[in-house]
C-alpha positions in Angstrom: -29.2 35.7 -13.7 -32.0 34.8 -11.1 -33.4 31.1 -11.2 -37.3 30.9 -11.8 -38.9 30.5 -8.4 -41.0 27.8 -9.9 -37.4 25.4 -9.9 -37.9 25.2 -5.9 -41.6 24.1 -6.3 -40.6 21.0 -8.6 -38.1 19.9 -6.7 -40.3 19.7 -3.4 -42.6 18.0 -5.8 -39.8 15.8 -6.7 -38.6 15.0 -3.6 -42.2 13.9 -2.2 -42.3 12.0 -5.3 -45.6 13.6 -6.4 -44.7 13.5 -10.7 -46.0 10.5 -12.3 -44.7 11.2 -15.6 -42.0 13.9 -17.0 -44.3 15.9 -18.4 -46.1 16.9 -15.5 -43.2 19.1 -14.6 -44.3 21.4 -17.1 -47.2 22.0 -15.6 -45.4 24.3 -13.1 -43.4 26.4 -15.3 -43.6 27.2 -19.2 -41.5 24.7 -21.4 -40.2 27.5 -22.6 -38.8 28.7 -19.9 -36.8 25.8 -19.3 -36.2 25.7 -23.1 -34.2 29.1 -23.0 -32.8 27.9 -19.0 -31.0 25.2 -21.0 -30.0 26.8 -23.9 -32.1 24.2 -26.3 -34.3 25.6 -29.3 -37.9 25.3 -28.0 -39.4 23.1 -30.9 -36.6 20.6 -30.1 -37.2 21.0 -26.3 -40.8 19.9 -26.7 -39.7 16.8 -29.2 -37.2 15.9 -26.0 -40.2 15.7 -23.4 -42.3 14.0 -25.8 -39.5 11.0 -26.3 -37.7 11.9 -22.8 -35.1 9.0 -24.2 -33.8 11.9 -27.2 -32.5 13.9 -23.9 -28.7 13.8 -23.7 -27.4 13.6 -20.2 -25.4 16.7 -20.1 -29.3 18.4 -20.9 -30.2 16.1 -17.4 -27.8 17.1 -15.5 -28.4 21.0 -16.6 -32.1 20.6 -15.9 -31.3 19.0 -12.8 -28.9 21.9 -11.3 -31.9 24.6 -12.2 -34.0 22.3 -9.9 -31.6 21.8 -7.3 -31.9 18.0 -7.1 -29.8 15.4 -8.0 -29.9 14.0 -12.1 -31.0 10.7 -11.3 -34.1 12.1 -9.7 -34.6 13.1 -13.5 -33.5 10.4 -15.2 -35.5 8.2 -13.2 -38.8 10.0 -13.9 -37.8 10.2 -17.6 -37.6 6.3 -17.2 -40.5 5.9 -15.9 -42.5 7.8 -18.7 -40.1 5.6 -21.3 -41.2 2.5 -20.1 -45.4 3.2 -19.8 -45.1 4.0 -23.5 -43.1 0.8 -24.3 -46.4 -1.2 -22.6 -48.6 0.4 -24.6 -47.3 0.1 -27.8 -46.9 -3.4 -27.0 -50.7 -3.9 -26.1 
């Protein structure tokens, strides 16, 4: 099966660090593209990037060898998304 071209355009956007938040990613390539990459029912895919904290790691670590880059690139982003919606609630 050939990998989405798109996959090498996140991961130079990864690497220059150029995501602010998870879901940005999915403004290069279709949710459900990545949905049916990973194997993961779409409706539950888009429940996952809403609450990136419902993402097991194995589903990390999948997404992160379509990309090419290394999981905790991922997780770290994911992180970062958990922890600006933790502020605001608390505000």
């Amino acid at each position: 099966m050939l990998k989405d071209s798109r996959y090498k355009a996140i991961k130079a956007m990864l690497e220059s660090e150029s995501f602010k938040t998870f879901k940005e990613v999915f403004d290069i390539i279709p949710k459900s593209v990545v949905a049916t990459d990973l194997g993961i029912h779409y409706n539950r895919f888009v429940s996952r990037i809403n609450k990136p904290e419902e993402f097991s790691l194995k589903e990390l670590i999948m997404f992160a060898d379509l990309i090419g880059t290394n999981p905790s690139v991922l997780f770290n982003l994911a992180m970062k998304d958990i922890e600006s919606r933790k502020k605001r609630t608390k505000k």
